[in-house]
VOPAGU-2260 file (C-alpha; in pm, 1 decimal, decimal comma):
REM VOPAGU-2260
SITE   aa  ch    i         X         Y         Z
SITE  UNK   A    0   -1467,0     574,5   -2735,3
SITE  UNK   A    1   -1796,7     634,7   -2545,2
SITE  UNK   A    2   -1758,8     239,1   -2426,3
SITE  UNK   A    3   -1359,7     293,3   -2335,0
SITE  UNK   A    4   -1413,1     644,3   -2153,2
SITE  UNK   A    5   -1741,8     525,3   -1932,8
SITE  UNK   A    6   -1533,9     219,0   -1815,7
SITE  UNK   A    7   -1256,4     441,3   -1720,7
SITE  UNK   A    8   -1516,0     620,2   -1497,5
SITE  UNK   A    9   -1625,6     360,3   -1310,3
SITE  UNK   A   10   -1307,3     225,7   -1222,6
SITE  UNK   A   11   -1151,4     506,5   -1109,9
SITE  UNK   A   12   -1432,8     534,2    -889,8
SITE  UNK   A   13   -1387,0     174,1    -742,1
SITE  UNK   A   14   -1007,6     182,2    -754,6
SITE  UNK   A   15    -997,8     511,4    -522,6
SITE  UNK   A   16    -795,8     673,5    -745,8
SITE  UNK   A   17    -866,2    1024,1    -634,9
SITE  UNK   A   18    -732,6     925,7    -283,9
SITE  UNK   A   19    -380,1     814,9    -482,8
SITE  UNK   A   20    -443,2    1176,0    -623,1
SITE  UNK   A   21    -429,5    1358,4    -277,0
SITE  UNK   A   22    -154,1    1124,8    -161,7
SITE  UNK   A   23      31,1    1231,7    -512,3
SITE  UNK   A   24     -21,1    1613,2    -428,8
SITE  UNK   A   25      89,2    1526,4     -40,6
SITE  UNK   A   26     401,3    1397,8    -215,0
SITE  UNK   A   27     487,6    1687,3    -472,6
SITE  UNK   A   28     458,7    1907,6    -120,2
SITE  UNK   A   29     722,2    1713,7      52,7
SITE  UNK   A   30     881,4    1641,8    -262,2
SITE  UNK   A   31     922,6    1971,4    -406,2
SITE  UNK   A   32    1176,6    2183,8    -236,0
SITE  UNK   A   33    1441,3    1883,1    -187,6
SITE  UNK   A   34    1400,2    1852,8    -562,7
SITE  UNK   A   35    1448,8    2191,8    -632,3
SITE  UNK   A   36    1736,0    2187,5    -437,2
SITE  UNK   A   37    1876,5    1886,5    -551,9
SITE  UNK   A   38    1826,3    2059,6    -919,2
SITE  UNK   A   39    2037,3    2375,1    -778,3
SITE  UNK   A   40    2268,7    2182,8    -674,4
SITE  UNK   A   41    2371,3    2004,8   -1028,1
SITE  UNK   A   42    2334,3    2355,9   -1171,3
SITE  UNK   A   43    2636,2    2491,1    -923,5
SITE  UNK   A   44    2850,5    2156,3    -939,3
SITE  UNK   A   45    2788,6    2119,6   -1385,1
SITE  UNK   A   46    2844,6    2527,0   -1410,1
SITE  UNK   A   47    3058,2    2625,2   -1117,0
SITE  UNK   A   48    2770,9    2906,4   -1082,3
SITE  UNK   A   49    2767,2    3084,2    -746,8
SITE  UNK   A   50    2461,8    3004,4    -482,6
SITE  UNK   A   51    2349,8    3382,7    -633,5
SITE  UNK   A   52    2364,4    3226,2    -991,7
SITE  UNK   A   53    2204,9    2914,1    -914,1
SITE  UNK   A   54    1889,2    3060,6    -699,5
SITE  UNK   A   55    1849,8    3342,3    -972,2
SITE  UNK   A   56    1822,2    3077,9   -1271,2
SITE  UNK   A   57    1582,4    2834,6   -1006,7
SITE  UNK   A   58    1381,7    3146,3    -949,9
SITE  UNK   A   59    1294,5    3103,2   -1322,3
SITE  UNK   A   60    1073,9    2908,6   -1228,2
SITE  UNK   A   61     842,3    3172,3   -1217,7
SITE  UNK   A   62     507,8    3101,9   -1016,2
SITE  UNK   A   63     675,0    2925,3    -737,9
SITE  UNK   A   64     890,0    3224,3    -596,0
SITE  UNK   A   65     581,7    3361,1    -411,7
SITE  UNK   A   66     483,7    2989,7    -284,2
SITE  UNK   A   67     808,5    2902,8    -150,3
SITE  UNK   A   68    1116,2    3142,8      -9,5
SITE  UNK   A   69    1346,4    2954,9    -292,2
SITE  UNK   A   70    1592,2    3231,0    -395,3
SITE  UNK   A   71    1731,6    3267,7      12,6
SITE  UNK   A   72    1710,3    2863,4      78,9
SITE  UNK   A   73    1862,8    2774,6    -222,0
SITE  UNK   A   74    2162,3    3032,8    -174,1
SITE  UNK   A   75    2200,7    2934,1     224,9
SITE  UNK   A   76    2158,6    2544,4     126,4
SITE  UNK   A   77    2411,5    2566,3    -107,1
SITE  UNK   A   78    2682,0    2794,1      52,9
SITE  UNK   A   79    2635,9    2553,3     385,3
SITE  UNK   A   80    2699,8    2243,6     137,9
SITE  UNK   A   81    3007,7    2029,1     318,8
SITE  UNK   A   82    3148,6    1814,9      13,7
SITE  UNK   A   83    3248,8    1534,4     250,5
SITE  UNK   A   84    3018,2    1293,4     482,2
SITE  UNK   A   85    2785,2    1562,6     616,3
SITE  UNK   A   86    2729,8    1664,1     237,4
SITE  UNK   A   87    2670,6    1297,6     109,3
SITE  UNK   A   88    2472,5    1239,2     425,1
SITE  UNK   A   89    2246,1    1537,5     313,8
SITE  UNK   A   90    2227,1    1461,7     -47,7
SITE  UNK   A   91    2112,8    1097,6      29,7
SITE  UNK   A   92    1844,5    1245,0     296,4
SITE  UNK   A   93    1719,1    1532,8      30,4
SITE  UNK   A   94    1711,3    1217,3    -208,2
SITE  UNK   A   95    1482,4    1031,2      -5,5
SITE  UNK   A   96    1254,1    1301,4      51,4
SITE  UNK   A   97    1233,8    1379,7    -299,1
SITE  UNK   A   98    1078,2    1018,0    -383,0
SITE  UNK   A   99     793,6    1032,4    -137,1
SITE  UNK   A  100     634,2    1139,7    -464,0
SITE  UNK   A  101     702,4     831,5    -690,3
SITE  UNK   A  102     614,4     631,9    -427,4
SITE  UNK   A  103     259,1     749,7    -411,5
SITE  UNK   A  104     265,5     744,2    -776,1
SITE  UNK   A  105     376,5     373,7    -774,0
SITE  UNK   A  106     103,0     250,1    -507,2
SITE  UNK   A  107    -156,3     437,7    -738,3
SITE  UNK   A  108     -52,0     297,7   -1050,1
SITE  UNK   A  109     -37,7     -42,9    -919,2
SITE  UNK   A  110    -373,8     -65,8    -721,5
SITE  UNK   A  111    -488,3     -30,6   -1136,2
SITE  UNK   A  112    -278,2    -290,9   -1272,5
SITE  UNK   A  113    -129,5    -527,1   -1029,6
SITE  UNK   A  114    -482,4    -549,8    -829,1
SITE  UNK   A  115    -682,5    -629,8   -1160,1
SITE  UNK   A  116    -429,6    -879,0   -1304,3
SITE  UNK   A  117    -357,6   -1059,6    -958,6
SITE  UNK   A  118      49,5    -994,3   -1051,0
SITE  UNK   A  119     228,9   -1074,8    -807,4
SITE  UNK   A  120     442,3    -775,6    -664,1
SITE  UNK   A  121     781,3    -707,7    -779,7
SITE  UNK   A  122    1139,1    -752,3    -561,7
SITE  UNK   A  123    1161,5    -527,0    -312,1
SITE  UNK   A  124    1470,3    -402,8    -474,4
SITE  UNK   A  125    1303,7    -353,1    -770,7
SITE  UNK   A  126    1015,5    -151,6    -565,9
SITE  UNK   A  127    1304,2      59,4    -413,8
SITE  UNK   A  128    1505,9     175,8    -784,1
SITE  UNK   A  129    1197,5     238,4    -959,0
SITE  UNK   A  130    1103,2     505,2    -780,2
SITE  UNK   A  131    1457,3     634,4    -760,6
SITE  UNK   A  132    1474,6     615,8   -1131,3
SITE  UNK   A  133    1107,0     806,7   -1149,2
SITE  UNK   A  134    1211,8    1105,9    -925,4
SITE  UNK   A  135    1561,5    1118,6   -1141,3
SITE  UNK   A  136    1360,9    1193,4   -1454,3
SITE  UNK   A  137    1131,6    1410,9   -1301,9
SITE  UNK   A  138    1454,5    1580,3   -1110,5
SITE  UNK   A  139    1603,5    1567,2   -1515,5
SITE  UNK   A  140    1250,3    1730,7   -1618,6
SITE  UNK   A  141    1309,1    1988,6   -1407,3
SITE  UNK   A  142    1655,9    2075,0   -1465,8
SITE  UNK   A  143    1581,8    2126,9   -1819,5
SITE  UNK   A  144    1281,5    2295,5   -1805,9
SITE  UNK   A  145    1504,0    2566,0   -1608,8
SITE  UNK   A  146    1744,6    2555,3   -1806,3
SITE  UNK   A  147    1617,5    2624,3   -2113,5
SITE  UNK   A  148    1389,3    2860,1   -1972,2
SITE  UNK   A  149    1742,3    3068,2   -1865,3
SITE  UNK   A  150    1889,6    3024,7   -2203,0
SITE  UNK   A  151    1586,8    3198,5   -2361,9
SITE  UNK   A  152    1639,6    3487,1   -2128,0
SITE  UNK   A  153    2015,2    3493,7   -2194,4
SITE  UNK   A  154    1974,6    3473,1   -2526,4
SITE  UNK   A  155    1641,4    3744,6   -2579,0
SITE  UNK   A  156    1611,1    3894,0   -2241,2
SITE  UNK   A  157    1297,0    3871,8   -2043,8
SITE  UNK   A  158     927,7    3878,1   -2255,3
SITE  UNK   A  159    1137,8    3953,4   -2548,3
SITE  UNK   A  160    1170,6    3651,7   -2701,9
SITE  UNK   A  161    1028,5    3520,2   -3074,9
SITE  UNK   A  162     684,4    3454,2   -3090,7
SITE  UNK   A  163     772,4    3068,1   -3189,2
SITE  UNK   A  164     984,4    3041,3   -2907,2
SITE  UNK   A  165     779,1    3205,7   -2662,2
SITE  UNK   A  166     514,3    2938,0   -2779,1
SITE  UNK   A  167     729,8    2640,1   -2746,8
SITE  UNK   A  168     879,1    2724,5   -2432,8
SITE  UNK   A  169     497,4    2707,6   -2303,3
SITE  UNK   A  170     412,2    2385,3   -2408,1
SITE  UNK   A  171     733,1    2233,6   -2327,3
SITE  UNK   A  172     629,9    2208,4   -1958,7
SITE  UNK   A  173     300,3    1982,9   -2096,6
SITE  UNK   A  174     531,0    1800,9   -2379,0
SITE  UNK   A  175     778,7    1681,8   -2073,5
SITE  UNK   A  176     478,3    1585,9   -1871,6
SITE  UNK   A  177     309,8    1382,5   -2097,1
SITE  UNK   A  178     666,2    1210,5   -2164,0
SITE  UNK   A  179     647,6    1108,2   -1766,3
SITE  UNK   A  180     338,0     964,7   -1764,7
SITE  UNK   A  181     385,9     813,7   -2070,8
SITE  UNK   A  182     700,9     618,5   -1900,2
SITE  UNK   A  183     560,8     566,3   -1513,1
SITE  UNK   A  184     279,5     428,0   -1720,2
SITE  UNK   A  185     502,3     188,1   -1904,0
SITE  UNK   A  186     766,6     156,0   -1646,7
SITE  UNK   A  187     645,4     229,9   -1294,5
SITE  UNK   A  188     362,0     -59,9   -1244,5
SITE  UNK   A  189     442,1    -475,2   -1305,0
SITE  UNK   A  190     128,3    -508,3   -1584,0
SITE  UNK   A  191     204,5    -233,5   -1742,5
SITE  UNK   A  192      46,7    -167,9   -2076,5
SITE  UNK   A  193     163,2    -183,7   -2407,7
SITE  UNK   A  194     320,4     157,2   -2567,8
SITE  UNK   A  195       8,4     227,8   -2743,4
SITE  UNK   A  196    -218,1     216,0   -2477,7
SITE  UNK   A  197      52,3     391,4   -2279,3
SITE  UNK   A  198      59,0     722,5   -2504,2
SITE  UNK   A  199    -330,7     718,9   -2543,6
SITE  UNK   A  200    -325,9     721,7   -2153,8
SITE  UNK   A  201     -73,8    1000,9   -2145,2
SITE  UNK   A  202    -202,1    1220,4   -2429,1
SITE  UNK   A  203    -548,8    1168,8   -2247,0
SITE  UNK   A  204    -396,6    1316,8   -1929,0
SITE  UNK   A  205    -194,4    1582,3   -2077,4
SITE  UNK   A  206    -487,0    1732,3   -2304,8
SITE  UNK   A  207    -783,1    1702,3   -2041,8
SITE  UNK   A  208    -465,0    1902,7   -1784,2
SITE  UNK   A  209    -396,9    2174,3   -2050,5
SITE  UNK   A  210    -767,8    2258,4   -2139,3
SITE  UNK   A  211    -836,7    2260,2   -1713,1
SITE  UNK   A  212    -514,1    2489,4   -1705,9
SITE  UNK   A  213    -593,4    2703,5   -1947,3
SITE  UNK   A  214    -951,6    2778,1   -1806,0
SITE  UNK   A  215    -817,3    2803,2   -1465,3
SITE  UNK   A  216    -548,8    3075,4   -1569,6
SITE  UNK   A  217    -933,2    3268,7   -1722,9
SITE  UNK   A  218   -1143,4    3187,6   -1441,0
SITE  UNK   A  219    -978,3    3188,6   -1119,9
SITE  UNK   A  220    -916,8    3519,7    -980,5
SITE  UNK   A  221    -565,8    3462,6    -728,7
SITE  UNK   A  222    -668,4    3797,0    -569,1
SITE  UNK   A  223    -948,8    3587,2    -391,7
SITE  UNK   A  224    -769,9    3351,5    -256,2
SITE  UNK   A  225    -498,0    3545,0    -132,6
SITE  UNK   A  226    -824,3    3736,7      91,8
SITE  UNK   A  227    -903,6    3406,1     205,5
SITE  UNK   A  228    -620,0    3212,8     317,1
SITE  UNK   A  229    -373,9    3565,1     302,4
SITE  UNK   A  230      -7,3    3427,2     257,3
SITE  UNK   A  231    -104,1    3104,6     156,6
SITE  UNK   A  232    -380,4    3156,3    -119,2
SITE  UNK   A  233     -88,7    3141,4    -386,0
SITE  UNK   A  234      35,0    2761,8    -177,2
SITE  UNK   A  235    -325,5    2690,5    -204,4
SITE  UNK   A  236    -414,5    2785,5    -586,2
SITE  UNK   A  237     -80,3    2550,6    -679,4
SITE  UNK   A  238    -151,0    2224,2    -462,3
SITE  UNK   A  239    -528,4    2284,9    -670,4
SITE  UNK   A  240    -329,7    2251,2    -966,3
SITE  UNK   A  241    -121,9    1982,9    -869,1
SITE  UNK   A  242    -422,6    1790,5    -714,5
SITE  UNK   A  243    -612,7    1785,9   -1025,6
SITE  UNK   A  244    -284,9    1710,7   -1238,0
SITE  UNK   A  245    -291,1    1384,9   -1041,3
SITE  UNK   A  246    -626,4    1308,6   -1094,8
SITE  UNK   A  247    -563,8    1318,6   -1463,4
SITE  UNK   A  248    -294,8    1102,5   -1479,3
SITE  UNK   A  249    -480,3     850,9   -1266,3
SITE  UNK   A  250    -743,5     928,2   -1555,3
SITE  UNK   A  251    -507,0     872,3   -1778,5
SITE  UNK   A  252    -348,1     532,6   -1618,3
SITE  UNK   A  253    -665,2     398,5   -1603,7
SITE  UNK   A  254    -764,9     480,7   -1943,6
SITE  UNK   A  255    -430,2     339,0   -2048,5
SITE  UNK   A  256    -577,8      24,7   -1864,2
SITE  UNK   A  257    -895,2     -25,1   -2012,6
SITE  UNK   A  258    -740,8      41,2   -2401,8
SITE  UNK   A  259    -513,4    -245,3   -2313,5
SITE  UNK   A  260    -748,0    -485,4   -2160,1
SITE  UNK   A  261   -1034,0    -354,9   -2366,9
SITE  UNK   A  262   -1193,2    -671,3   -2516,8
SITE  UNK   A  263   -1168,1    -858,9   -2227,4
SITE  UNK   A  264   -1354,0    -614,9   -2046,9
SITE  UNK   A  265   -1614,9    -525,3   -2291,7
SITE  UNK   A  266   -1705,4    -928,4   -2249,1
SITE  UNK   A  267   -1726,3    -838,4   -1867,1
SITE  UNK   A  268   -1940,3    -554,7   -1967,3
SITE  UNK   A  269   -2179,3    -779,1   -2165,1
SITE  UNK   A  270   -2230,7   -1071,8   -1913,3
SITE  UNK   A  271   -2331,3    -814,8   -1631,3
SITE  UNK   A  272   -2601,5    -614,6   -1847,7
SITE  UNK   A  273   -2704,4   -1004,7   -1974,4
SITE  UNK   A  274   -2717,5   -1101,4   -1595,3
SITE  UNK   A  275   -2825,3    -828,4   -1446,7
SITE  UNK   A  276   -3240,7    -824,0   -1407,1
SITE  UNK   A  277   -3191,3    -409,4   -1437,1
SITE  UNK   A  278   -2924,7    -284,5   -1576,2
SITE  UNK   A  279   -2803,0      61,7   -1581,2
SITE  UNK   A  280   -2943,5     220,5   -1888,6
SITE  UNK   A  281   -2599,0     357,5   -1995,6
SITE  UNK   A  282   -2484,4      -1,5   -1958,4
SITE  UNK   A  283   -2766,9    -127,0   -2153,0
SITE  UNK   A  284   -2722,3     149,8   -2402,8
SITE  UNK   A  285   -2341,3     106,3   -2446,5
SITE  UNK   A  286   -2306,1    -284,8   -2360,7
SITE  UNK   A  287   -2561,1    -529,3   -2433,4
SITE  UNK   A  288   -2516,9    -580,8   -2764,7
SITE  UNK   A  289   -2254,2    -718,0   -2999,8
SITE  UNK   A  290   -2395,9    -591,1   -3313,4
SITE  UNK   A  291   -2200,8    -234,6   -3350,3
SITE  UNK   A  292   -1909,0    -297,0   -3119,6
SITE  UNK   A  293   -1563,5    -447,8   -3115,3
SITE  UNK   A  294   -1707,0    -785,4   -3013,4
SITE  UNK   A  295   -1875,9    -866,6   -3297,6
SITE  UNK   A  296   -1535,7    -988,1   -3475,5
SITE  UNK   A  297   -1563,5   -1306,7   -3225,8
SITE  UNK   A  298   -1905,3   -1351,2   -3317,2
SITE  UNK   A  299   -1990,7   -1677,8   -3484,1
SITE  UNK   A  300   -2318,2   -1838,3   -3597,4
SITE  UNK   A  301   -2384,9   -2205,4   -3640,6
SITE  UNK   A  302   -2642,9   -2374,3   -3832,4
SITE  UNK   A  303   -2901,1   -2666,2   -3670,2
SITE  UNK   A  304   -2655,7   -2985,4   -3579,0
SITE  UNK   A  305   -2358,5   -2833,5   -3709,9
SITE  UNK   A  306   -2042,1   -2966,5   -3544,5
SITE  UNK   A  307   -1869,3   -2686,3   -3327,4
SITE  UNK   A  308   -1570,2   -2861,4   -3271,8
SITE  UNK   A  309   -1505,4   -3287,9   -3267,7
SITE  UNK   A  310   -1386,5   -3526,6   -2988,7
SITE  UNK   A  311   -1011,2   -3569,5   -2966,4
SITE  UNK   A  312    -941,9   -3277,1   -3203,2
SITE  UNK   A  313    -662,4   -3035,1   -3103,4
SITE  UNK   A  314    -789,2   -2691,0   -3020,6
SITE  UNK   A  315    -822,2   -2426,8   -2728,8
SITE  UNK   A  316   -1104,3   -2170,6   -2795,4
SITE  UNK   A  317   -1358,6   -2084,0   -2559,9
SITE  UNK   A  318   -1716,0   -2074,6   -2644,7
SITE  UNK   A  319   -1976,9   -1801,9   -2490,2
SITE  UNK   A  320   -2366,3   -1879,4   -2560,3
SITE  UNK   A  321   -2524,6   -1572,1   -2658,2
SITE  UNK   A  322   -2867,6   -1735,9   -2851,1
SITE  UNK   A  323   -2955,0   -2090,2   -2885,8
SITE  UNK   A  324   -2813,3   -2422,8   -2722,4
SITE  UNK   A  325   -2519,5   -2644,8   -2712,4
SITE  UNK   A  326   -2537,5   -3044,2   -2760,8
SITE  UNK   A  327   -2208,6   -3214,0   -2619,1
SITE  UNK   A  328   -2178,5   -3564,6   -2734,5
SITE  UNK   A  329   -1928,2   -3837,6   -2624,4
SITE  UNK   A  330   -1852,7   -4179,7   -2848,6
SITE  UNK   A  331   -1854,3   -4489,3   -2647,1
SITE  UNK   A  332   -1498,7   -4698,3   -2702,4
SITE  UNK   A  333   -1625,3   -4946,8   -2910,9
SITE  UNK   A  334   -1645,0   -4661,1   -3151,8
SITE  UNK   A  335   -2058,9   -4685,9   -3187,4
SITE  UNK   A  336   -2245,4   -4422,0   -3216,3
SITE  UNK   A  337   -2226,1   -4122,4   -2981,9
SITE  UNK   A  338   -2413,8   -4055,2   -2689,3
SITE  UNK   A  339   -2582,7   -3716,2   -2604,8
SITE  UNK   A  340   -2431,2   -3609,3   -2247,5
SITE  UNK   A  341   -2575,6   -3275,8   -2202,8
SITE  UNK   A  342   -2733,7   -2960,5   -2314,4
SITE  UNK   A  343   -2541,4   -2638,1   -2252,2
SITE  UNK   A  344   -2778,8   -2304,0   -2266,7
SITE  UNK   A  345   -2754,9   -1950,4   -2339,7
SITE  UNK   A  346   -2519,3   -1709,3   -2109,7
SITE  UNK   A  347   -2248,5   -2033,8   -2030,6
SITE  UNK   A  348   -1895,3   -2142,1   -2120,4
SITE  UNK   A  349   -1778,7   -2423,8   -2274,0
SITE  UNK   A  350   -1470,7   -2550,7   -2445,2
SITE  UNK   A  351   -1299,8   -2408,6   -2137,5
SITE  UNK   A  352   -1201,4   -2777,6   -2028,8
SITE  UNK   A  353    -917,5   -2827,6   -2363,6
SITE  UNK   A  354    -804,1   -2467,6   -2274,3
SITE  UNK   A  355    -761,6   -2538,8   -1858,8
SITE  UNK   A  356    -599,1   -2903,0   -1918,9
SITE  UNK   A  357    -418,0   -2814,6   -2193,6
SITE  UNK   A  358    -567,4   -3129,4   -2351,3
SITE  UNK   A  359    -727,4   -3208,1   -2665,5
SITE  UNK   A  360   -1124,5   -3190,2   -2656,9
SITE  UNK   A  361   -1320,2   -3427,8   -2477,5
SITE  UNK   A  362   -1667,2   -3448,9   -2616,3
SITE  UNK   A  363   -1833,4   -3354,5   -2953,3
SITE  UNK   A  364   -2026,6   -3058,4   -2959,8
SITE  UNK   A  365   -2325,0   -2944,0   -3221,8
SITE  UNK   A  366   -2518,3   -2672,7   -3258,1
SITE  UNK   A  367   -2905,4   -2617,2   -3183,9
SITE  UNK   A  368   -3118,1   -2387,7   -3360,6
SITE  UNK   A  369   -3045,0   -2048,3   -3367,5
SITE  UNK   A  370   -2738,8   -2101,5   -3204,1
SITE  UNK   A  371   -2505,1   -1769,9   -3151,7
SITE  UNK   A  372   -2186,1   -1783,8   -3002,9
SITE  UNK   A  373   -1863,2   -1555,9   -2894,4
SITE  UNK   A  374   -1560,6   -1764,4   -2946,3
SITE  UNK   A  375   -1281,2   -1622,0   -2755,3
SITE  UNK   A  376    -885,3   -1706,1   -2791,0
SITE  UNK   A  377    -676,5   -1860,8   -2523,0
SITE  UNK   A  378    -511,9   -1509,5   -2427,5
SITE  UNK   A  379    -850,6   -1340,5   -2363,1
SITE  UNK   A  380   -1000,2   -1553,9   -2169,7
SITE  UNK   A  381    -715,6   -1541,7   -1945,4
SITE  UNK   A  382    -742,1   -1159,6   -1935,6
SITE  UNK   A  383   -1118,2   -1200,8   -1855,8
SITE  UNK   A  384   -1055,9   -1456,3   -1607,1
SITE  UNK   A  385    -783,6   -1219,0   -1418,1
SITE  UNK   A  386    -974,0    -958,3   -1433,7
SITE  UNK   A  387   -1323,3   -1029,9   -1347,7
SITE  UNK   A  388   -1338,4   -1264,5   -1024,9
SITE  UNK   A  389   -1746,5   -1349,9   -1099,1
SITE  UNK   A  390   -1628,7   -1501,8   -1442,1
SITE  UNK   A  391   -1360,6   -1722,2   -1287,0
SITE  UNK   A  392   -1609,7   -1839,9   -1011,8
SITE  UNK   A  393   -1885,9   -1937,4   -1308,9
SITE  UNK   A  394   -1610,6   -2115,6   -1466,2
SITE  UNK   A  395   -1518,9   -2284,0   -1127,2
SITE  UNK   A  396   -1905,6   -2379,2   -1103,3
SITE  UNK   A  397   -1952,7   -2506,3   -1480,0
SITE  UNK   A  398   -1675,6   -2766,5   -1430,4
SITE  UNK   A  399   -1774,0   -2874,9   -1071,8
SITE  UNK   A  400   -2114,2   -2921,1   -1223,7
SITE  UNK   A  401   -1994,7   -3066,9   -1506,0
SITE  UNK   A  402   -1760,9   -3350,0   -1331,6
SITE  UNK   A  403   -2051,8   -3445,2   -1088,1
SITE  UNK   A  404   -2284,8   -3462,2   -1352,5
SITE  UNK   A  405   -1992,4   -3711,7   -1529,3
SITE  UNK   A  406   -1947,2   -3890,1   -1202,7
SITE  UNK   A  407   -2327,3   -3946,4   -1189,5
SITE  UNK   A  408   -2346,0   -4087,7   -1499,4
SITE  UNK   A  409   -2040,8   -4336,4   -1438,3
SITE  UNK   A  410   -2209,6   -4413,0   -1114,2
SITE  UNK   A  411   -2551,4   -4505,5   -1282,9
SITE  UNK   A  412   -2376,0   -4702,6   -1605,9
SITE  UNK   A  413   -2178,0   -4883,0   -1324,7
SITE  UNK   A  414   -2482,9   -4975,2   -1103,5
SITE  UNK   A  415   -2675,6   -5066,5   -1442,0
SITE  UNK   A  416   -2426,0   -5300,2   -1569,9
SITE  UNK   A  417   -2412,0   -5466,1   -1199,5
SITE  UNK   A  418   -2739,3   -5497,0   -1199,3
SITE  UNK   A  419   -2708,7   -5714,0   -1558,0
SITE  UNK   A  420   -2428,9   -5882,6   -1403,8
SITE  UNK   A  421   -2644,6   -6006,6   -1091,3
SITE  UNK   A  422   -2933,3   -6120,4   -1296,4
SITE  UNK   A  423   -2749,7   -6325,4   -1598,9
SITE  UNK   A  424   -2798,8   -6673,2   -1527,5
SITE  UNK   A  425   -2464,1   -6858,1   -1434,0
């Protein structure tokens, strides 16, 4: 967990992720009142409610009656209301207003997965309905939380309501949050992760929001503000809250990110406090090793000239050098005996060449003393290779090496054999 929640940190530092948070907190500012009204709206046309009815159940709501005027615009937006072009024209408007927040939420959620992964961006239709569909559930989020904050006063009257239901009407408002980043997670970006890491990423947001909440309501004194800033302390306290809300379910996101991609970067983790001359003692501390972490369950050992894998046989793992040395061998076609090629040291690939050609393996390979090795599926290497550009560029430069060092040799066997050829006697 230590490992997972440090790697979360640092990315969410590189990825900018608290600037997707201020654009996020923008949005739910330009967002907010369309939705509201949008939400009033359904209320009138589902319950044939009056504009009276419909801003008294919004004003449920509670804490946003003394940020925003709602009870008056709600009851003048909705007694102006033309049912025919004017009233489509302003529905569609209010509509696109509204999603000015799922769009920021969709370019933050993407600059963690599409960027890493090097996806390639969706249809621009596709761009367009998700964050229609986003603001819909947020818009049904809303609705409901209204609603069934209204039925509890019908049903009790105000702050006279069961204990129980007291309770769960206050964590219904974190339950239905969690349940939208749990689906923008898993709906909103192109490599999105898989449920699991989805709800970790969620339940991380939701719980790290509810404890800040909670010692917000104990700490922060409204009075203060409202000195301050006058008619706009309460405006500012709530964008606060909403600011910070987005940071966590950036937090989350990303944290969603690295349970998915984990092992892959763990291995990326490794190979930079193995490379680096000074690595950051946390790094060192939490990465350098194998022994007690996840990566030990690749971990293989080999004893002195033990065959790692044969010539021509069928198979695609990829081998990391953590101790020790590789021997790569290559039979001649006369089927003699085989010919040492190369050493491979400590801190290099190999085996990539099956995996990249799809072809069965090219050379023998044994094992030197000591010899300690990561052997990584297909499917991880790829993730490693998406994610982390230096590893694709070492790759790039083993095989470059690798195919001049092969050329030189053809070039030398070549000049050696024209050499016999000049001096045999005719």
């Amino acid at each position: 967990m230590l490992q997972r929640i440090w790697i979360t940190i640092q990315y969410f530092g590189g990825n900018g992720l608290a600037n997707h948070a201020a654009a996020g907190a923008y949005g739910f500012l330009l967002s907010l009142m369309p939705a509201l009204l949008l939400v009033a709206y359904c209320i009138s046309a589902l319950f044939a409610f009056s504009s009276h009815e419909a801003a008294q159940i919004i004003l449920n709501v509670g804490f946003l009656g003394s940020v925003f005027d709602i009870g008056s615009t709600v009851v003048r937006f909705l007694d102006a209301f033309n049912p025919g072009l004017a009233g489509a024209t302003s529905l569609i408007s209010m509509v696109w207003a509204a999603i000015v927040l799922a769009f920021s939420l969709q370019r933050g959620l993407n600059s963690i997965f599409l960027n890493f992964l090097h996806i390639k961006a969706s249809n621009p239709i596709k761009a367009y309905l998700i964050p229609l569909g986003l603001e819909a559930a947020v818009i049904l989020f809303v609705f409901i939380t209204i609603l069934g904050a209204h039925l509890s006063i019908l049903l009790f009257g105000a702050g006279t309501a069961p204990r129980a239901l007291q309770i769960g009407l206050s964590i219904l408002p974190f339950v239905g949050l969690g349940l939208l980043a749990f689906g923008a997670y898993r709906i909103v970006p192109n490599g999105y992760p898989g449920w699991k890491s989805a709800l970790a990423g969620a339940a991380l947001c939701i719980i790290i929001y509810a404890v800040l909440s909670a010692l917000f309501n104990v700490f922060i004194n409204p009075e203060h503000y409202h000195v301050i800033y006058g008619m706009l302390g309460d405006l500012i306290l709530l964008l606060a809250k909403v600011y910070f809300f987005f940071i966590f379910f950036f937090i989350g996101a990303q944290f969603a990110f690295v349970v998915e991609y984990f092992d892959a970067l763990l291995f990326i983790r490794l190979r930079m406090a193995r490379s680096s001359p000074k690595p950051f003692f946390i790094d060192k501390a939490l990465f350098a090793s194998v022994k007690n972490g996840r990566l030990r369950t690749y971990c293989r050992s080999y004893q002195p000239g033990e065959t790692i894998f044969l010539q021509g046989e069928d198979s695609h793992e990829i081998y990391y050098i953590l101790s020790g040395a590789a021997h790569v061998y290559l039979a001649n076609k006369k089927g003699g005996r085989q010919k040492r090629v190369a050493v491979i040291t400590a801190d290099n690939f190999f085996g990539e060449m099956g995996h990249v050609l799809a072809s069965k393996r090219s050379a023998t390979v044994k094992a030197d003393a000591d010899f300690i090795a990561l052997v990584l599926p297909p499917c991880l290497f790829e993730h490693i290779l998406a994610i982390d550009k230096n590893s694709d560029n070492k790759v790039i430069e083993m095989l470059s090496e690798r195919l001049k060092h092969t050329n030189d040799q053809l070039t030398q066997e070549m000049q050696t054999s024209l050499d016999a050829a000049v001096k045999r006697p005719v």
